[in-house]
Structure formats: C-alpha cells, structure tokens
N, C-alpha and C positions, 0 to 999 in steps of 0.2 A: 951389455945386455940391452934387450928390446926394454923400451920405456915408452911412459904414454905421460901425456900435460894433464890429463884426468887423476895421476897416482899423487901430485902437489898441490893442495889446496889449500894456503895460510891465508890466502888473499880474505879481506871481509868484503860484505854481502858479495859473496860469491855462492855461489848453489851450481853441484853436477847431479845431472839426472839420468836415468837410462833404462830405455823401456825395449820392452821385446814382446812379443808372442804372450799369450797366458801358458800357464804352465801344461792346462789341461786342451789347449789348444793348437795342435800340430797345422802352422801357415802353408799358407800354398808355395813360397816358397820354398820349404822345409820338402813337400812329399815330390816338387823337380829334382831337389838338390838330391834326396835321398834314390829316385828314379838313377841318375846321373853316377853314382856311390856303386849303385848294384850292378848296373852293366859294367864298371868296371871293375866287379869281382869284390867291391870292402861291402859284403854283403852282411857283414856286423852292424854297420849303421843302419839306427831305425829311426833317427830323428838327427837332425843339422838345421839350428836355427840361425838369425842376427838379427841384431839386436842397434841400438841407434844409444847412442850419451852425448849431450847438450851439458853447457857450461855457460851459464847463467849468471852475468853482474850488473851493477846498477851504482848508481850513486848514493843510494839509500838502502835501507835493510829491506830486502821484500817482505811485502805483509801474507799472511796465510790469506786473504781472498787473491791475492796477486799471483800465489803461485798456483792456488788450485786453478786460475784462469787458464795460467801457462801450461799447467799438466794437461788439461782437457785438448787445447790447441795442439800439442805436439803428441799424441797420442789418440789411436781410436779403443776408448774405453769399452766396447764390445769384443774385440778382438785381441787386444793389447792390454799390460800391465806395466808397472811399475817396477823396477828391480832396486832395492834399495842397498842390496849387500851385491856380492858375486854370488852366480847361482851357481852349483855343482853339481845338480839333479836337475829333470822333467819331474820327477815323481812327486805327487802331494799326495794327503791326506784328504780326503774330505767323505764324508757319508752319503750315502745316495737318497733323494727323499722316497720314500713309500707309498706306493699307492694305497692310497684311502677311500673310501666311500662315501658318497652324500647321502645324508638321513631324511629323505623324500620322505618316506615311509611315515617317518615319526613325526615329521617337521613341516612336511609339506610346501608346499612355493618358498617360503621363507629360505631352507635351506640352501634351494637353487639361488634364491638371489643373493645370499650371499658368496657364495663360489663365483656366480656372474663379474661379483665388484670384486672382488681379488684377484681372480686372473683375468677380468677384459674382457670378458667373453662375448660382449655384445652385443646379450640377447636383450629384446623389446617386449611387451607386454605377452603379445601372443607369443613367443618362444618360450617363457616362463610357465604360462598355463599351457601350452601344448607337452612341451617335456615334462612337465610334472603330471598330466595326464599321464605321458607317456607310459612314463616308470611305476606311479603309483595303484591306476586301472589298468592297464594292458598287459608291461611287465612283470608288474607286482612284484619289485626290488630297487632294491637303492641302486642307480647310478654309481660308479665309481667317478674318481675324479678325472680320468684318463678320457672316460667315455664324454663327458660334461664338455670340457678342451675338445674334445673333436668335431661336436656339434655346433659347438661356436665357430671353432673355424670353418669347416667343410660346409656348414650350410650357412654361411654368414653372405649379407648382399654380395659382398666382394667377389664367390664363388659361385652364387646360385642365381643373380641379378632379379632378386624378389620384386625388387621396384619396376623394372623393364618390364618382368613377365606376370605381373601383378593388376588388380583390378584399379581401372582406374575412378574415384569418386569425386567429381569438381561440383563444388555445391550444391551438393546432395543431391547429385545427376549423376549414374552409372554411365562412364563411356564406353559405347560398341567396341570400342578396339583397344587391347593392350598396347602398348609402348612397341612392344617386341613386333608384334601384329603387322601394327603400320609399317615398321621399318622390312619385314617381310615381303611385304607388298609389292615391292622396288622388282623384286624378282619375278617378274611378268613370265605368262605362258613361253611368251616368243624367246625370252633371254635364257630362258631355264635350256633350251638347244643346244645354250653355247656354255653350261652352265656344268661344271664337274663334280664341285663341293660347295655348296651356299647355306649358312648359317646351321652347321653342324662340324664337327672334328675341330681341329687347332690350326686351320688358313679356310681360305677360301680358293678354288681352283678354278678356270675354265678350260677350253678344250683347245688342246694343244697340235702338234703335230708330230711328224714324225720326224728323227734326227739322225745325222751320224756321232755317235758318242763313242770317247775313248775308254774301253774298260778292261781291268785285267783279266787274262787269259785265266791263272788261277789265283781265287780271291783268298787271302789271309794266307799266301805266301808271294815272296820274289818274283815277278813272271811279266812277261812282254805282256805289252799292251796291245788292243788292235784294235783297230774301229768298229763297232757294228751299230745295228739299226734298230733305234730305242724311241719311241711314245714318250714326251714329255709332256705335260701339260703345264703351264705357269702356273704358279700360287703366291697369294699375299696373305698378309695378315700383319694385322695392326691392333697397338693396345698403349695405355700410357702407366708409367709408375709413380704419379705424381702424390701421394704420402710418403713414401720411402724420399725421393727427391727432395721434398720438402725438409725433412729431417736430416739424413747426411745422404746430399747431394752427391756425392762421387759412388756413393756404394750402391745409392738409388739408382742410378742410371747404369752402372754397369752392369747391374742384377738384373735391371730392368730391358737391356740387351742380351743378357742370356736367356734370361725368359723367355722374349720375344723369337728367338734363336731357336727354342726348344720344341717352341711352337711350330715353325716350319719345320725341324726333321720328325717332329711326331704327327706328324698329317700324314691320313690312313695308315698305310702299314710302314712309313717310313719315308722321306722326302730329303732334297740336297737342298741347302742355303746356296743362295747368291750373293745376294748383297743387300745391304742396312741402311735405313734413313733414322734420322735423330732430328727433335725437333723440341722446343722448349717456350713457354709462354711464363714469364714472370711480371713479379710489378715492375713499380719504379728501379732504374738501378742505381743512383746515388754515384755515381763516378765519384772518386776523390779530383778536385779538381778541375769537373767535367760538368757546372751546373746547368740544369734547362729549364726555362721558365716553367713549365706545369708540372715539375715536382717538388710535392708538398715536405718539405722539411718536419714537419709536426706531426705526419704520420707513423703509427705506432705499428710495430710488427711485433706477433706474439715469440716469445722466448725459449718455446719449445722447436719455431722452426728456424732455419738459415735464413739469411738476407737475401732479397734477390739476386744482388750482383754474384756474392759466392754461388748461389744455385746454379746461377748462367755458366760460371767457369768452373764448378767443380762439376756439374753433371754433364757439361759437353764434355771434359776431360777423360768420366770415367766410362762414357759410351764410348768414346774415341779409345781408350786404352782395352778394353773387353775385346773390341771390333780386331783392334789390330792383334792381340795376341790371340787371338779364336784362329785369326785367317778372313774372316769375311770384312771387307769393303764396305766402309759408310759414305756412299756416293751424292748423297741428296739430304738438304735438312731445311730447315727454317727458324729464327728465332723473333719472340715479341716483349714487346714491356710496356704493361700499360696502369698506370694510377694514375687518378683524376677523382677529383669532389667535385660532384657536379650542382646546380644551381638548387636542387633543393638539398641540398648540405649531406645527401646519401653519398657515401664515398666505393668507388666500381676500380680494382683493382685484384691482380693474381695475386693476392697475398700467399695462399698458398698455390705453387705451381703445378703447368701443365708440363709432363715431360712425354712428350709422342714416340714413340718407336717403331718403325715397320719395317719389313723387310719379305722382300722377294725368293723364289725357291723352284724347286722344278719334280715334280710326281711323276715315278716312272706309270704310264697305263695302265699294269699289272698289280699295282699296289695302290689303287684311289680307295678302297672301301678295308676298311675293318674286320676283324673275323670275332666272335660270338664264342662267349667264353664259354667251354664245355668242362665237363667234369672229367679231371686227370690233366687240364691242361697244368703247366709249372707256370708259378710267375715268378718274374725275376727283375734284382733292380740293378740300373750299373750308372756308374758313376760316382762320387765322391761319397767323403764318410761325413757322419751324420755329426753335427756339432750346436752346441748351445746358442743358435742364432738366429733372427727369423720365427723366435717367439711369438705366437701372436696377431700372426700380419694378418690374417685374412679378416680378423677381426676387428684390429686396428684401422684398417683402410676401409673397413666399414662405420664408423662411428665418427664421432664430431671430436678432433685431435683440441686436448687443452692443455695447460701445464699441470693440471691435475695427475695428467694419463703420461707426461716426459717420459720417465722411466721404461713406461709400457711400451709405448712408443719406439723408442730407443732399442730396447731389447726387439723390437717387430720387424726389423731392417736386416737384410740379409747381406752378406758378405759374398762375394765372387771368386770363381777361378778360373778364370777362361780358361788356363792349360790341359785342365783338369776335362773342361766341355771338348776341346779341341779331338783329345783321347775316345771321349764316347761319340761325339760326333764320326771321328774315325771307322768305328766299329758300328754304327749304321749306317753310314754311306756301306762298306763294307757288305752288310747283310743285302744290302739293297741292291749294291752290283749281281748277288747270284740270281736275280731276276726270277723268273716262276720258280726256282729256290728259296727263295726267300723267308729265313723262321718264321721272323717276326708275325704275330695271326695277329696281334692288336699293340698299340704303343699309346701310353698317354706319360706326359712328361710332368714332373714336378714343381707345383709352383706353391698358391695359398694352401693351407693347410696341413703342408708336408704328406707323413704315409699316411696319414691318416685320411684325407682325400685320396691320393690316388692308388693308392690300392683298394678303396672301396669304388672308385669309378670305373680301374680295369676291368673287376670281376661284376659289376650289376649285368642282369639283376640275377646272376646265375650264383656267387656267395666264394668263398674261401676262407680256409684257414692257415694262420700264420704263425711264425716263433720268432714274438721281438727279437730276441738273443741271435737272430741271424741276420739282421740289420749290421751294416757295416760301421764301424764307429769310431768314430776319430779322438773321440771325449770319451776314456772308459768311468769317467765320474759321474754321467747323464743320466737321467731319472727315466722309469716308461711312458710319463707324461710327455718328457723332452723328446725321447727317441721318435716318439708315435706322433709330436704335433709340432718337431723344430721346421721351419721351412728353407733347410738347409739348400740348397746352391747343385746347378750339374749334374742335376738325378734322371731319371728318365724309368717308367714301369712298365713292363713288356710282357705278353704270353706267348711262349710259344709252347710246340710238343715236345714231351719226356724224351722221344726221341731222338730229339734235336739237341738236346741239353751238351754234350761231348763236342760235337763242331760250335757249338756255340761258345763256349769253352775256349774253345781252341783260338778261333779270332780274336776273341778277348784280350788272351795271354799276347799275340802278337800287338795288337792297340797296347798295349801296356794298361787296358781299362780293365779298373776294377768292378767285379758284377757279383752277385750275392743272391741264389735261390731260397728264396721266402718261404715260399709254402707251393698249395696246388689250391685249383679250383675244385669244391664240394659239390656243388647242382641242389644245397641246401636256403639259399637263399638271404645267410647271415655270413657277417665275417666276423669272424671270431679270432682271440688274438691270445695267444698262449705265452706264457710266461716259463720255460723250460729249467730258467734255474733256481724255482720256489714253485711251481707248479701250480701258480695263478691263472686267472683269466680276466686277466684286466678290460678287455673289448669283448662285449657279446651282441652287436645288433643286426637285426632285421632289417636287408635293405630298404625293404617297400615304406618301413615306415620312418625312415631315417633319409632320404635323398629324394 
C-alpha cells in the first residue's frame, strides 16, 4: 500500500505540520479545480482542496516563539489554517455575529467613538460630530453597526480624497485652489479637443481613431470571426497599493493589479485591457551579502510591515503572477530604493512602499459615457463569492498603520484570483462586442469598501433596494457586517434593463461567470438593504447625505 515519511515520526525535535485553505474558505484553486470536475460530468463535487505538510527538525527542541515564527512564514494566516489532525469535513460550526445597534441616541458621540476604535473605522473629529448629528437630529435613530462600517469605509480619504478635494488652510491663509483644482487645470481649453474622459469614470481616454477590429459574428456563442470597422479610443489609468504592499507584499500587488485591471474594463460602459505596467519604490534593501556604503544598518523598520527587500521580490512576483494568469502583458515597469540620514539627522526613506500600477485599454466610441440610473433599472454583481477578507481596507489605507492596528491591518489586505477576473473580464469584453447592443447602461467595479461602496455609487443619486441574502457567498459563516463591507477580489456592479436580464444570463453561463441580481433601482433616493432571512433592515441611508 501507498505510504507517506509524514505517517513515521519517532525521530526527536522533529515537528510535521500541514496547512490548507480555512475551512470556511473555498481557494481559487478549489472553485478551477471544481469548474474542471463539472465539465466533466462529476457534478457531485462542490469543493476539491490541497493542502501543503512540511517536516520540521533541528538540533535542538524548537521553542513555542520558534515555531509560531515558522507557522506564520509557511502559511498565509488570512486565507490559510493549520490542520493538526486529518480533516474529513469542510463543514464547521461557528455562529454568525448579529447585527446590532449603536446607542447615539442615549450615548451620543461617545457611542460612536467607540465602534470607531473597535472596528478601525477611521473617522476624525469632524466624522464623529457629523455622524452623530447625523443619526441623532436628522435621522433620529441609532445607527446600526453595518451602517457605522460602511461610512468609514465608503467615505474614508481612501475613497472619497477629502484631503485632494478639500480646503486648503497654510497658516491661517485660505488657499484659492483645492489640490484637486490645480491638478484640473492641466486640462487646458485646447487639450480638452483631444480629450475623451478626464478626471471622472475609472481611466482617463483621448480620442482615438478608427480601426479594423476582429469580432465575433455571434457573441456568447461558437462563430467565425470577421473584421469590421470599430472607434477605439486609448485609455490609461493609474493608481498605487502601497498599504496592502506594505503588509503582505504579494497579495498587495496582485490585488493591486486587479484592481487596477477593473479599472480599465469599467470605464464608461465597459472597455478592453491591453497591457500592465508595475513599478515599486522601497527603502533600503539590505542584500545579504550585497553591502553599500549609504545603508544604515541601525535603521529600524516598523513590525507591522515587510522588509524592503521581500516588498521588492514578493510584490513584483504577485503583479507578475495576476498579470500572467488574467492574460494581460506587464510590458513596462521601474524600481527604486532609497534610505539616507541626512546631515540634520532627519532620516528620508520608503519605509513604507510605493507600489505603482498602470495600465492601458481601448473604449469602443459607442460606450465613452455612462447611462443614469432609472427606476426599474436591475443591478447586478458578477464575479467571485464574497469571503472574509479585505476587512477594513478603505479604512486602513486611510489612517497612520501602527503595530497597534497589525491585526486590523492584516485582516484589510485582499486576496486575488485572477482566473476568477479572467471569466468576468470574458463576459465584458463579450457585452462590449454587441456594440450599440450593448446591456451594460452603467459599470462601476469593486474595490475600497466592498458592496457597500459600490452599490451605493452605481445607483446615486437615483437610490435602490437590495437583499443581502442574494450576494453570492463563498463563506456561508459571514456576518451582514462582512458581506456588506468585505472588500473581496474580482467583482464588478453593473445596471442594465429588466429586459436584458435573460441574454445577459445567457453569456454569463457560457463565461463560466458567476453574476447575482441584487435588487433594482427605486428613484427614492436611499438604499436600503433588506435582510430576507429575519426581515431586518440593516442599511437605511440617504444618499445626499451620506456621499
């Protein structure tokens, strides 16, 4: 019989360990492998994981700090667990937490700020006294805790750039121009000519020409291809992930590549990638073996982030690995390292890093602008299931990262699937071929704040209503707090017409992408978020006075 060196362990200070997936965590691995199961007919499989076991000796007995060092190192403790027996189930126990209510009412700011320091939430003096106006004179109700988490993320700098589009006050002298203002300015009478999309949607466009493009005859089935004569316009867009990078560098950078990704196919009513640039600014790197005179040995890096050197090689590894399994081409990049104490003993280095991303794309003419959410319109989300990860983030990447907030932190980093984007990507490019066909009336893609951002920015300032419970979900152990604020990976939020809803369908099923109708547009001006299996309503706001 089949035997394994893991089944004999007399040897001393030997240690096997072996980790896999969390229970309640179906890997991207797992939902190919199980894609792969169903096409060929073992449509009983609904999960196919693997799993890694290391064998661990030493000359000495390991100490408990030594191994937990080693557990953390060989395992990502957001995604990953420990298996210390043989597992024989997915299935766990665990209780879902409840949403609850913050006691404004009773309690007043106090309340708020404590929900602020418990879950991260980021808010600043004024966020405190605006929200507690909010709910106490206007709405005249307590906040739930769902609503609280939304408003930190959704409207955190991260998301809404307070500071860019904010007043500015240098020594007690109002300056003429926002941040945002000046950098506006750039786009002169004359250039605006040549000018498609500038400083609004998710790229930036100028004006293209005309092409011959190869498209299929008929789209979301088998069918010859043929040339015809298509209006492209180029688009860039650029952004960095440098919190996420900071923390773990491979998942920061490759999220931070799909992001950027999602970014070009959600410009106006739907756009194709081209191709990726990756670019990375750290400190010092500390070569082993590789010393340079102006790096300071003495210098201390905080313990909440990666060293520079790993940032450099695990965050070009996990852009490089996104890029390649998406399909798109990372052509172009640059890297720096700079630490230096300079002569008045101020020390000027990337301690925490810049990670750049940009990438190129191509807008067919027919799809530059956006369509205006009406009432009756469906919205709908496609792409992956919602999982416990990316807690946080908009929040996080708004605030001053300490080892106080690790945790927070840690939980705020998103995990990737390219396969998973490759599929929705598929089924826009897709929409996008039937040309003045085309569903899609509006697309905004998934990043800071999870649904709870972009399903309130598809539908402003026209409102909608939704049913958690029709969120797609990968983790049936997730709370409505997690579902409504995880900032899970590979999503994308689109409206189109009721009518549309069956061909849209249809494409889908051929992409092998999964898509999930939420709710529809009200023309009420709130979105409102319904709870179908206890007949709560955990989100009730007003957009005008929430964005």
């Amino acid at each position: 019989r089949e035997t394994s060196v893991f089944q004999a362990n007399d040897e001393k200070n030997v240690v096997d360990l072996e980790f896999g997936p969390r229970m309640s965590f179906a890997s991207a691995f797992s939902s190919n492998a199980v894609s792969i199961c169903h096409a060929c007919g073992l449509t009983t499989i609904d999960r196919l994981e693997r799993s890694r076991r290391f064998r661990i000796s030493g000359e000495k007995e390991l100490t408990a700090r030594a191994m937990t060092a080693i557990r953390d190192i060989l395992h990502d403790r957001m995604t990953e667990q420990q298996y210390t027996e043989p597992i024989s189930t997915f299935e766990i126990n665990v209780e879902t937490e409840k949403v609850t209510t913050v006691p404004i009412m009773a309690e007043g700011r106090k309340a708020l700020e404590k929900i602020n320091n418990e879950k991260g939430l980021g808010f600043d003096d004024f966020d405190l006294d605006y929200y507690t106006n909010l709910f106490k004179d206007k709405l005249k109700r307590d906040p739930t805790d769902v609503e609280c988490f939304d408003m930190g993320q959704s409207n955190s700098e991260h998301s809404r750039h307070w500071f860019f589009g904010g007043k500015m006050v240098i020594d007690g002298v109002e300056k003429p121009k926002t941040l945002f203002k000046m950098v506006k300015e750039t786009l002169t009478e004359e250039s605006k000519q040549n000018s498609i999309i500038a400083f609004h949607d998710n790229s930036s466009s100028i004006r293209g020409y005309k092409c011959n493009a190869l498209k299929p005859t008929i789209v979301g089935k088998a069918s010859p291809m043929v040339v015809e004569e298509q209006t492209l316009h180029p688009i860039l867009t650029a952004e960095t992930h440098n919190f996420p990078c900071g923390v773990a560098p491979f998942a920061g950078a490759e999220t931070g590549t799909g992001g950027r990704l999602r970014d070009v196919m959600a410009t106006g009513r739907g756009a194709y990638p081209v191709a990726g640039i990756s670019a990375y600014c750290v400190g010092n790197l500390q070569i082993p073996e590789y010393e340079l005179p102006w790096e300071d040995k003495t210098f201390v890096y905080p313990s909440n982030l990666a060293k520079p050197l790993d940032i450099q090689i695990e965050a070009s590894n996990g852009a490089s690995d996104y890029g390649n399994k998406y399909g798109e081409p990372v052509i172009v990049g640059w890297s720096r390292s700079f630490g230096q104490r300079l002569p008045n003993k101020e020390r000027f280095e990337w301690v925490k890093p810049i990670m750049f991303s940009a990438g190129i794309g191509q807008l067919d003419g027919r799809h530059t602008t956006k369509g205006a959410p009406e009432k009756g319109m469906v919205v709908v989300k496609l792409g992956g299931p919602a999982y416990r990860i990316g807690i946080g983030g908009g929040a996080a990447s708004s605030r001053v990262q300490s080892s106080e907030n690790a945790d927070l932190d840690f939980d705020a980093v998103q995990r990737g699937d390219a396969e998973m984007e490759n599929r929705m990507g598929r089924l826009m490019k897709a929409c996008c071929d039937l040309g003045d066909n085309n569903p899609i009336i509006s697309v905004h893609d998934q990043g800071a704040g999870g649904n709870g951002n972009v399903l309130k920015e598809i539908v402003e300032p026209a409102g909608a209503e939704y049913d958690i419970r029709k969120v797609y979900l990968g983790d049936k152990t997730m709370s409505v707090l997690e579902i409504w604020g995880a900032e899970y990976q590979e999503n994308n939020a689109l409206l189109i017409n009721a009518c549309d809803k069956e061909s849209f369908a249809a494409i889908a099923k051929r992409e092998n992408c999964p898509i999930r109708f939420l709710g529809e547009v009200t023309g009420d001006g709130k979105v409102v978020v319904r709870d179908s299996q206890d007949g709560s309503t955990p989100v009730n706001l007003p957009l005008e006075l929430v964005l």
